[in-house]
MIZAVO-598102 format. One record per residue (C-alpha): residue number from 1; x negated, y, z. Coordinates in nm, 2 decimals, always signed. Each point is the difference from the previous one (the first is absolute). Example, Ala and Ser with C-alpha at 12.3 -4.5 7.8 and 13.67 -1.06 7.14 Angstrom:
+------+--------+--------+--------+
: resi :     xx :     yy :     zz :
+------+--------+--------+--------+
:    1 :  -1.23 :  -0.45 :  +0.78 :
:    2 :  -0.14 :  +0.34 :  -0.07 :
+------+--------+--------+--------+
//
This chain:
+------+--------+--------+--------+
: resi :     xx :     yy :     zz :
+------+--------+--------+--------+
:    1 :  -0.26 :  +3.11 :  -8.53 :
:    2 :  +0.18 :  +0.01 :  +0.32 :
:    3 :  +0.26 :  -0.27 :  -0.08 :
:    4 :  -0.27 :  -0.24 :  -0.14 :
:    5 :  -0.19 :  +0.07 :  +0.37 :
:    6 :  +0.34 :  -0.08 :  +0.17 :
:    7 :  +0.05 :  -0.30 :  -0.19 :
:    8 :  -0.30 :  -0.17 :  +0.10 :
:    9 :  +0.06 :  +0.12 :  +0.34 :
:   10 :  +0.31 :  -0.18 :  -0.01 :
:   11 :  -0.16 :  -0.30 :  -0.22 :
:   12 :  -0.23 :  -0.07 :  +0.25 :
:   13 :  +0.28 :  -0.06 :  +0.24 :
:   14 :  +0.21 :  -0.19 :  -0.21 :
:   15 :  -0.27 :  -0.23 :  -0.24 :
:   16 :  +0.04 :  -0.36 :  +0.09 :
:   17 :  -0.37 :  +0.02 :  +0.00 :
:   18 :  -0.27 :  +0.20 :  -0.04 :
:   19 :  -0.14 :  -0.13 :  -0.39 :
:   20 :  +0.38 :  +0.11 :  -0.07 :
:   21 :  -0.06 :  +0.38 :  +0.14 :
:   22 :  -0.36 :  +0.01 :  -0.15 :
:   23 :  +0.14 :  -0.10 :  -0.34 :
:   24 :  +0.21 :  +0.31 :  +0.04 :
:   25 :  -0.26 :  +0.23 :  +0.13 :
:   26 :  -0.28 :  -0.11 :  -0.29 :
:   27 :  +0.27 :  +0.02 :  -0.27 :
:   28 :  +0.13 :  +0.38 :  +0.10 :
:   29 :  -0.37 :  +0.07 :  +0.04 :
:   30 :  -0.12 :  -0.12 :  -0.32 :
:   31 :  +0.26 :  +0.16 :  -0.15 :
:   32 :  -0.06 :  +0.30 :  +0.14 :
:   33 :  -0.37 :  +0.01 :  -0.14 :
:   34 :  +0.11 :  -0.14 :  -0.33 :
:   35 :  +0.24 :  +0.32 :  -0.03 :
:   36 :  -0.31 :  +0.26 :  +0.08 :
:   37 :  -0.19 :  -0.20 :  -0.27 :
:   38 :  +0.25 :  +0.05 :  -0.26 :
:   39 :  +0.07 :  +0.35 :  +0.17 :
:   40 :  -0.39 :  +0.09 :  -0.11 :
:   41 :  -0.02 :  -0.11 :  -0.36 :
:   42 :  +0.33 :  +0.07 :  -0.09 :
:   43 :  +0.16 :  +0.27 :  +0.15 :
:   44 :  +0.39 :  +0.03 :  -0.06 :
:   45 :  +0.24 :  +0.31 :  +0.06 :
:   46 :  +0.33 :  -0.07 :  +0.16 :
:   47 :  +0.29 :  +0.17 :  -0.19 :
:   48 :  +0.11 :  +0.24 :  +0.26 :
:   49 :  -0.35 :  +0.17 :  -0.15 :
:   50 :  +0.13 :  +0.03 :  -0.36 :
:   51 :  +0.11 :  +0.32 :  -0.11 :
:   52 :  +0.33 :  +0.13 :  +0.10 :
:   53 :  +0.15 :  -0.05 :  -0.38 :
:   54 :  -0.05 :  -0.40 :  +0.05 :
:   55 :  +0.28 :  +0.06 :  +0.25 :
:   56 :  -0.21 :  -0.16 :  +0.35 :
:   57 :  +0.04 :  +0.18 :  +0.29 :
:   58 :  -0.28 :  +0.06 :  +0.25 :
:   59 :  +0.11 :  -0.15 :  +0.34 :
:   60 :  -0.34 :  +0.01 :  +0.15 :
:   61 :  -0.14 :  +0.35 :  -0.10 :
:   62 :  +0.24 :  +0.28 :  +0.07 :
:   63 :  -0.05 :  +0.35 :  +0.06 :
:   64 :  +0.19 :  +0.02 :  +0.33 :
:   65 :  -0.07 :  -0.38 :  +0.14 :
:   66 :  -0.35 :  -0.17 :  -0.14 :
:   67 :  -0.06 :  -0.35 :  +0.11 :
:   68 :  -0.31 :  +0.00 :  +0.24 :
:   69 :  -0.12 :  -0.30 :  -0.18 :
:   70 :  -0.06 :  +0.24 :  -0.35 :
:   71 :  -0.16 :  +0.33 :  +0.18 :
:   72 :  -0.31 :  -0.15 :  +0.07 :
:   73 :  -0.36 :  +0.01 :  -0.23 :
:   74 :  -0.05 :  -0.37 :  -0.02 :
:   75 :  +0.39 :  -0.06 :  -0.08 :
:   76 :  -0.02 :  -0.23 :  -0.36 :
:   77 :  +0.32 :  +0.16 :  -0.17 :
:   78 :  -0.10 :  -0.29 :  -0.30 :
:   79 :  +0.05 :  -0.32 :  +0.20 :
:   80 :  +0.33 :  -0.11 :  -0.11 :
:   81 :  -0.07 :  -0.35 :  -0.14 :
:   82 :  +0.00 :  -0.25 :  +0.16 :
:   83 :  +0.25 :  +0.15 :  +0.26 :
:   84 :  -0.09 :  -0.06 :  +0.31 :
:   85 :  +0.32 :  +0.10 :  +0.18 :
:   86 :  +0.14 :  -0.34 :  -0.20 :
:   87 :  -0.37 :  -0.20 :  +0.05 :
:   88 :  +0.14 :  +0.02 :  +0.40 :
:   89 :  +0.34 :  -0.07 :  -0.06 :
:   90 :  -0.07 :  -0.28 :  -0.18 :
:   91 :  -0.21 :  -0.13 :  +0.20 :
:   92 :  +0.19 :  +0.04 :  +0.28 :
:   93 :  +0.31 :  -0.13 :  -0.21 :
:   94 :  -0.15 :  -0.30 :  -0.11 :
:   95 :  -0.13 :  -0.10 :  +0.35 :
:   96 :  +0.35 :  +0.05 :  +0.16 :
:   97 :  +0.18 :  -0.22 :  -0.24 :
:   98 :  -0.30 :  -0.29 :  +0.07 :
:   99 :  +0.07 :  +0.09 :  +0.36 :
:  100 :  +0.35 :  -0.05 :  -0.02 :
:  101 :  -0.02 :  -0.39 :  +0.01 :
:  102 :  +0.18 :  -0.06 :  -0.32 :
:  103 :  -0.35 :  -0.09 :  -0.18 :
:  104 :  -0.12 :  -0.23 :  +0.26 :
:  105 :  +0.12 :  -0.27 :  +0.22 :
:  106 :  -0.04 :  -0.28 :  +0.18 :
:  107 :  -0.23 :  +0.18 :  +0.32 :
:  108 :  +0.26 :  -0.06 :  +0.28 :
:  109 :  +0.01 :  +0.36 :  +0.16 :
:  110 :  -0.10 :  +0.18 :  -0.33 :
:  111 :  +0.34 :  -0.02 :  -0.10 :
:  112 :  +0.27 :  +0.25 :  +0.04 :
:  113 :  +0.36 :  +0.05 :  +0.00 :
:  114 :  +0.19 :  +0.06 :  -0.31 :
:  115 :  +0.13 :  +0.36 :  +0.12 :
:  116 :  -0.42 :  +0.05 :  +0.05 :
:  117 :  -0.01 :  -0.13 :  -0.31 :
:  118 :  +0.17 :  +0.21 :  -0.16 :
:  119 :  -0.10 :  +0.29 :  +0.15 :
:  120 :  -0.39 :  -0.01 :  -0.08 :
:  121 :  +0.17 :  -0.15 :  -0.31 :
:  122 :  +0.17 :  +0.33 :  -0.14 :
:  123 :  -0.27 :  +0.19 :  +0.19 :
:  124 :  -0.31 :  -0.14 :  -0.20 :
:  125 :  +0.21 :  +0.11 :  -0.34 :
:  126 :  +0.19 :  +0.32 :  +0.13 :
:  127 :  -0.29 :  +0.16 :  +0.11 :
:  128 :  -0.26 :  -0.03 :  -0.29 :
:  129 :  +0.30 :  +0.12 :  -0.25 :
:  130 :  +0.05 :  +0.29 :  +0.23 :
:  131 :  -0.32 :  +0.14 :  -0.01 :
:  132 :  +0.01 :  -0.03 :  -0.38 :
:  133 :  +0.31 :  +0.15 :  -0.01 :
:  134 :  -0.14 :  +0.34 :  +0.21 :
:  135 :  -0.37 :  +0.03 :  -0.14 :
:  136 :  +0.20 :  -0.02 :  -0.37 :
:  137 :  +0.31 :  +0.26 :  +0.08 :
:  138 :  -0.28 :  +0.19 :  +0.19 :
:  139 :  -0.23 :  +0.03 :  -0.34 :
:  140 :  -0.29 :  -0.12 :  +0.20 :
:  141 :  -0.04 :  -0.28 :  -0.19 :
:  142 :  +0.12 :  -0.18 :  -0.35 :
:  143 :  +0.14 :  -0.36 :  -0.01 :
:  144 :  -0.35 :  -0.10 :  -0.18 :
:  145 :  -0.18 :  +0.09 :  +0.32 :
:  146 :  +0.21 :  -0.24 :  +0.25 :
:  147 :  -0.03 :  -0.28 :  -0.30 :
:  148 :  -0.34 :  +0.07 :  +0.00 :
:  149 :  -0.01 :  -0.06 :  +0.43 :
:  150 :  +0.16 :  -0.31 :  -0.05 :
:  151 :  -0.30 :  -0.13 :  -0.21 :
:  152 :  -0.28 :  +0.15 :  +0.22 :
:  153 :  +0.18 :  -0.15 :  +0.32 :
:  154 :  +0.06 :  -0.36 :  -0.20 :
:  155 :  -0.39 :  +0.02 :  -0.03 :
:  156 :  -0.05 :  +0.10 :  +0.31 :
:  157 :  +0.15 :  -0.30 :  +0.15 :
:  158 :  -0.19 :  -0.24 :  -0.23 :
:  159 :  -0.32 :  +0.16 :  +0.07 :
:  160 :  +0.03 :  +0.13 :  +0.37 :
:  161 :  -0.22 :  -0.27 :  +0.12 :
:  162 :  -0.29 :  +0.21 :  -0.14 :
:  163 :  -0.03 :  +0.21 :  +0.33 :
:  164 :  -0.12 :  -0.29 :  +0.15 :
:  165 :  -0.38 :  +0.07 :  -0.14 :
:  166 :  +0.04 :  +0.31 :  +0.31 :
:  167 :  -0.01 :  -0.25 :  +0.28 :
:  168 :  -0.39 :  -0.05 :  +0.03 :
:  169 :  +0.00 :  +0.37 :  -0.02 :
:  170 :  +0.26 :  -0.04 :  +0.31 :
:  171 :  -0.18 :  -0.20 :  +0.17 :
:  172 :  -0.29 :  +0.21 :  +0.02 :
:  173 :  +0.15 :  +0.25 :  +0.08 :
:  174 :  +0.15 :  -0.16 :  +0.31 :
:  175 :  -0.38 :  -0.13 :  +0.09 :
:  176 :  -0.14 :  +0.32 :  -0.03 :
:  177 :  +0.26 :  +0.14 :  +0.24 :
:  178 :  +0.01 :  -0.26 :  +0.22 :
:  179 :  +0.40 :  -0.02 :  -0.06 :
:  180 :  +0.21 :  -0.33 :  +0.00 :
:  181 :  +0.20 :  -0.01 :  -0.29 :
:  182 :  +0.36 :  -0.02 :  +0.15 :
:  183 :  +0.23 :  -0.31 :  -0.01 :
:  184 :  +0.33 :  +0.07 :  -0.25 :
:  185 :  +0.31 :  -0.06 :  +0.18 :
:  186 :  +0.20 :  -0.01 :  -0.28 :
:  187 :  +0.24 :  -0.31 :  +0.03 :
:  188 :  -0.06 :  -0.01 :  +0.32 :
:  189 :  +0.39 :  +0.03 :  +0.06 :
:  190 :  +0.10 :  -0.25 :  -0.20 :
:  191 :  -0.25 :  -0.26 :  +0.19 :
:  192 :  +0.15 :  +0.11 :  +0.27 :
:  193 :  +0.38 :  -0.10 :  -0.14 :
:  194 :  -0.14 :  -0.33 :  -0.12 :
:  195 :  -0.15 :  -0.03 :  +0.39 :
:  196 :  +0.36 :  +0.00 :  +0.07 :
:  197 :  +0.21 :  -0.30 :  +0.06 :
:  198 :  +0.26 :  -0.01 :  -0.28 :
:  199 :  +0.31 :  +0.18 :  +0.00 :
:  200 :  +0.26 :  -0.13 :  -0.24 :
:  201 :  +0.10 :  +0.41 :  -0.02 :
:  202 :  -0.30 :  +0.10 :  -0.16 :
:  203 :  -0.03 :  -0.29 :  -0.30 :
:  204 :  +0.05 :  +0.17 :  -0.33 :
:  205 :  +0.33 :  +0.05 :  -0.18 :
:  206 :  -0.08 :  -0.16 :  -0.37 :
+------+--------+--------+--------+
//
């Protein structure tokens, strides 16, 4: 939960515009509350839950070291697919490797360097296949339940628009407060770059 928060911290910052960043932010939300749905009517055990003879080992519930995020009352132990450890990462993957540059050009100041390029690149693939990596070795989760991610994130993004029917709510809400709805400043810095007069250092690398 904390990278996905750091992400769109970060996101916000870096989006070329604000329609990018809220793509992002409806999609990891959607899929959040698409997971919980699943979560409700069809509860899954991780493996690290299996009895000992299955041959899982229990990194999470120990008797000298228990997680803090298992101890509690309201902890669901049977929410292991969709996972949404991957749900995040893949979000978060996807979005780096669109925000790399290699998916879209033509915007002068959008683009960026090959060496950038590369980096967000290897980033937007490394990091998804790590987190699949640790939340498998971990027994937390089974291959199924990152495949299954992929598909409730894919829908996600086709359907993220549907948090749009909240904005008369929104607006209401603002009325009834008597609040000003703020101004996104996402993209803001790359108006700013385009403001600039043009520096032949900056055009993209191809």
């Amino acid at each position: 939960m904390l990278t996905g928060h750091s992400f769109l911290g970060w996101y916000y910052y870096a989006a070329p515009s604000h329609e990018h960043f809220a793509v992002a932010r409806r999609t990891m939300t959607l899929g959040n509350f698409a997971a919980f749905v699943i979560f409700s009517f069809f509860p899954t055990m991780p493996p690290r839950l299996l009895p000992p003879e299955y041959g899982f080992h229990d990194t999470v519930r120990q008797d000298n070291a228990e997680s803090v995020w298992v101890g509690g009352d309201f902890v669901n132990q049977l929410a292991a697919m969709p996972s949404l450890h991957f749900t995040y990462a893949f979000v978060i993957g996807c979005t780096v490797l669109y925000h790399s540059g290699v998916f879209r050009r033509g915007a002068r100041g959008e683009g960026k360097r090959l060496i950038s390029q590369c980096f967000f690149l290897l980033a937007g693939i490394c990091y998804p296949l790590l987190v699949l990596t640790v939340i498998v070795a971990t027994a937390n989760h089974y291959w199924l339940d990152a495949v299954v991610a992929m598909g409730t994130v894919s829908l996600s993004l086709l359907c993220n628009r549907v948090w749009m029917i909240l904005l008369p709510a929104e607006d209401v809400l603002c009325w009834a407060l008597r609040l000003e709805k703020p101004v996104p400043t996402t993209g803001d810095r790359l108006l700013r770059k385009l403001d600039r007069p043009w520096d032949p250092s900056e055009e993209e690398i191809a």
